[in-house]
C-alpha positions in Angstrom: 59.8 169.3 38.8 60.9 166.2 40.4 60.0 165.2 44.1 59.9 163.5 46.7 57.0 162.5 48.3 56.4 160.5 51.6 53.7 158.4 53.0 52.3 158.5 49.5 50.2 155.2 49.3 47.1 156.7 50.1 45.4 159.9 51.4 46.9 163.2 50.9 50.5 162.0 49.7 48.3 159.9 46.9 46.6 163.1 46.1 49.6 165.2 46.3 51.5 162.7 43.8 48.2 162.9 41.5 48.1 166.8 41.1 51.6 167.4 40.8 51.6 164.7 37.9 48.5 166.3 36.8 50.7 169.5 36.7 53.4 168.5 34.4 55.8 166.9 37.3 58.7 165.4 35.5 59.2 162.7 37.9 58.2 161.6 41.6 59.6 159.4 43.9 57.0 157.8 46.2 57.8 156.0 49.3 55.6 154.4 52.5 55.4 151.4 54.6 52.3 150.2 54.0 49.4 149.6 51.5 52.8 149.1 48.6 49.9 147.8 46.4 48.2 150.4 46.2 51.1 152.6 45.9 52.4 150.5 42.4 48.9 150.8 41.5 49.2 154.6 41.4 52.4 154.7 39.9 51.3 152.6 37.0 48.3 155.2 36.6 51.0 158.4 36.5 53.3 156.6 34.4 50.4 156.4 31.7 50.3 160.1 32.2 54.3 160.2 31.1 55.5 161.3 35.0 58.8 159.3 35.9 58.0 157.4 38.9 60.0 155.6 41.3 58.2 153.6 44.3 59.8 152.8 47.2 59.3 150.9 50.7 60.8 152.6 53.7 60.0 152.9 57.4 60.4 156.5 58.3 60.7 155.7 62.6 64.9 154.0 61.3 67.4 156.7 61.6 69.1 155.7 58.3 65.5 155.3 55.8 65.0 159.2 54.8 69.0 159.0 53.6 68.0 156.2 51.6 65.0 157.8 50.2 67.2 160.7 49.1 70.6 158.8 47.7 67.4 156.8 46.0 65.5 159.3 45.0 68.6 161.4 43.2 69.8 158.2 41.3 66.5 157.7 40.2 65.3 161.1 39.2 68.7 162.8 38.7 68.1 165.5 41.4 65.7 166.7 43.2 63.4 170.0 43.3 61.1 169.5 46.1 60.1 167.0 49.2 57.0 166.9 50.7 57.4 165.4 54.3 54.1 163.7 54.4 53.9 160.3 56.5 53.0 160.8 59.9 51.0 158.5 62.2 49.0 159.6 65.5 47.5 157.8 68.6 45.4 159.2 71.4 46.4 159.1 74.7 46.5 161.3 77.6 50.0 163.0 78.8 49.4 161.6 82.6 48.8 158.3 81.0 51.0 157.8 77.3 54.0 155.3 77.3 57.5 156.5 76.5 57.5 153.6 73.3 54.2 155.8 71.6 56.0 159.6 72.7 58.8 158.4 70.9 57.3 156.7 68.2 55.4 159.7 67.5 58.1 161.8 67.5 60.4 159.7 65.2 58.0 159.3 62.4 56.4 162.8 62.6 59.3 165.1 64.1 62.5 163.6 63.6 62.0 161.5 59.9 61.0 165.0 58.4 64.4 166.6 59.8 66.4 163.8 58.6 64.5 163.7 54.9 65.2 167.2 54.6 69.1 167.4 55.9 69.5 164.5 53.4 67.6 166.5 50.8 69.8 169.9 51.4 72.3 170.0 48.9 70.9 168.7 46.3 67.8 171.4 47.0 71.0 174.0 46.9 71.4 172.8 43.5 68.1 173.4 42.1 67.1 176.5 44.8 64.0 173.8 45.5 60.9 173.9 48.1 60.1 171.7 51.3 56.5 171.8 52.1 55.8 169.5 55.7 52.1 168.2 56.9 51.4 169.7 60.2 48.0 169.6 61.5 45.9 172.2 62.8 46.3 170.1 65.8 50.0 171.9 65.8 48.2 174.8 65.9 46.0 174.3 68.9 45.9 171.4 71.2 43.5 168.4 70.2 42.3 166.3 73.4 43.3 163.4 74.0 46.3 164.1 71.4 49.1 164.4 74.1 51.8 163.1 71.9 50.8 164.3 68.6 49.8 168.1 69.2 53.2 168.7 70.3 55.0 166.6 67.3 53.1 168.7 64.5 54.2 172.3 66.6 57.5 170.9 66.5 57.1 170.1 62.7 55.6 173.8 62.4 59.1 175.1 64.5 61.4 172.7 62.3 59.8 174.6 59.4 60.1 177.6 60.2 64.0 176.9 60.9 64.7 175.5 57.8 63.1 178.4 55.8 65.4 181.0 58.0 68.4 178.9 57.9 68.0 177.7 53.5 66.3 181.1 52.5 70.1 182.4 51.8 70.7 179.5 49.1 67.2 180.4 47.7 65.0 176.9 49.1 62.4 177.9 50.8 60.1 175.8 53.3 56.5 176.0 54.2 54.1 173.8 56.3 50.5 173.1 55.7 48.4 172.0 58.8 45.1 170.3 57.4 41.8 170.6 59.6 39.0 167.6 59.3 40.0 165.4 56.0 38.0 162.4 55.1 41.0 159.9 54.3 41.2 156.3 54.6 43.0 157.3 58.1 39.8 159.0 59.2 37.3 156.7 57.7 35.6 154.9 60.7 34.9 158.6 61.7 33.5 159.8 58.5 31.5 156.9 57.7 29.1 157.5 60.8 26.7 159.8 59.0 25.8 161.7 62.6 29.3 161.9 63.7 30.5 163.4 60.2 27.3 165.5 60.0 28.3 167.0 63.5 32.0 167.8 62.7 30.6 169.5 59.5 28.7 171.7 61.0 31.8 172.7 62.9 33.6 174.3 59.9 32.3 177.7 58.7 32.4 176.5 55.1 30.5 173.8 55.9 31.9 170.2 54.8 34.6 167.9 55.9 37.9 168.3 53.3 38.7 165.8 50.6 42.5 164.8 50.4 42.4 166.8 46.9 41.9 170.1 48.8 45.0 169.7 51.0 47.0 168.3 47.7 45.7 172.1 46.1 47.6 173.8 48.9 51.2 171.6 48.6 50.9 172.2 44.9 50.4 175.8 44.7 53.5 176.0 48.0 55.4 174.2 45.3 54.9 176.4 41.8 56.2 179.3 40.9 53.5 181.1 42.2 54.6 180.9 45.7 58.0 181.7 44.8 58.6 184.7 47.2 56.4 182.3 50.2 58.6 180.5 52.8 58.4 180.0 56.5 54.4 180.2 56.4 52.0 177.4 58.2 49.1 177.7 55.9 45.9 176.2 57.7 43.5 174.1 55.3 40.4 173.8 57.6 37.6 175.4 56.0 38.1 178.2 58.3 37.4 175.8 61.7 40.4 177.5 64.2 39.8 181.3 63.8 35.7 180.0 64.6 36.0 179.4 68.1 33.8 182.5 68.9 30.9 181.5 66.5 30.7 178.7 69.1 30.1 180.5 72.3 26.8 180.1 73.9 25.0 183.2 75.1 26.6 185.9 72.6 25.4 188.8 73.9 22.7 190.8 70.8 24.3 194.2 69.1 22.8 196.8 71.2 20.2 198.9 69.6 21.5 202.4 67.9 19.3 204.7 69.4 
């Protein structure tokens, strides 16, 4: 399998890159903006491994970077059999109160890059009948306060999707999204490092703990195998169950009446 995998420097796109290599991945091409250290660092360690890896630097908010990627990706890799649409970026602010320069912003990078990276991608996934899995967020799902930009970016992604498995499924690519709950990545850290704060959010999630980036890289890998060959236009939720618990949460649950 070679793929393409973005914002792979660090969280889940460096634990996506890990599992497929760890999987037999014949080659990956691994883009992001920042942390590039760190991101030849971990192509060094899957080379060792015998995975083909290309490493690039591309800013996903230009127009013109996910064509690059691709055109880079193919030369590189000599096709391609999957992309995984995983740099995104958010920032809180309030819909009454967020600036027209973050709205957009959000939108480029988390909306529009992913539609461009996969047009790009298209006929060279025609060639090999490939798979495009794109991180959502459960925050697609449901609206996260004070997310005003961002909630609505990763429903879009969720909708773009969904239109890409409907409108590819006829030259046999299909598409999924996965939409992680709480994941402790270097994103999220200032959160998870406060022992009360992470406590708290833990106790949120029916299975009890926050996610590692491995459990979300679990889910992209087994969208992209064989295995999930007859899944496409799905939004699997990774949250340790945290959505559908809303009820578990509501104070003054009236007791199951006594059978007489």
């Amino acid at each position: 399998m070679r793929v393409v995998i973005t914002g792979a420097s660090r969280g889940i796109g460096r634990a996506t890159a890990l599992k497929l290599a760890a999987d037999g991945a014949e080659a990956l091409t691994l883009c992001d903006i920042a942390y590039l250290d760190e991101l030849e660092a971990l192509a060094a360690n899957l080379r060792t491994s015998g995975c083909m890896v290309k490493t690039l630097r591309a800013d996903m908010a230009r127009p013109k970077e996910p064509a690059r990627v691709i055109t880079a990706a193919v030369k590189a890799m000599g096709g391609i059999d999957a992309i995984v649409g995983n740099a995104g970026i958010t920032a809180p602010g309030k819909l009454a109160e967020l600036d027209l320069e973050t709205w957009d912003r959000i939108f480029d990078i988390d909306l529009r890059a992913n539609w461009l990276l996969a047009k790009a991608a298209y006929p060279h996934l025609k060639k090999t009948k490939g798979s495009v899995v794109m991180l959502a967020s459960m925050a697609g799902v449901m609206p996260q306060l004070p997310h005003g930009a961002y909630s609505p970016a990763k429903a879009a992604l969720i909708m773009l999707t969904q239109m890409l498995a409907m409108e590819w499924a006829p030259d046999g690519i299909r598409a999924n999204a996965v939409c992680p709950g709480f994941v402790h990545t270097s994103m999220t850290d200032t959160i998870y490092t406060q022992s009360k704060l992470s406590r708290a959010r833990s106790k949120l999630v029916p299975l009890g703990r926050i996610a590692k980036p491995g459990d979300i890289a679990d889910a992209i890998g087994f969208l992209l195998s064989p295995q999930a060959s007859y899944i496409t236009g799905q939004s699997l939720i990774v949250d340790g169950g945290l959505t559908r618990s809303i009820l578990n949460h509501v104070p003054g649950t009236a007791a199951t009446p006594k059978v007489k």
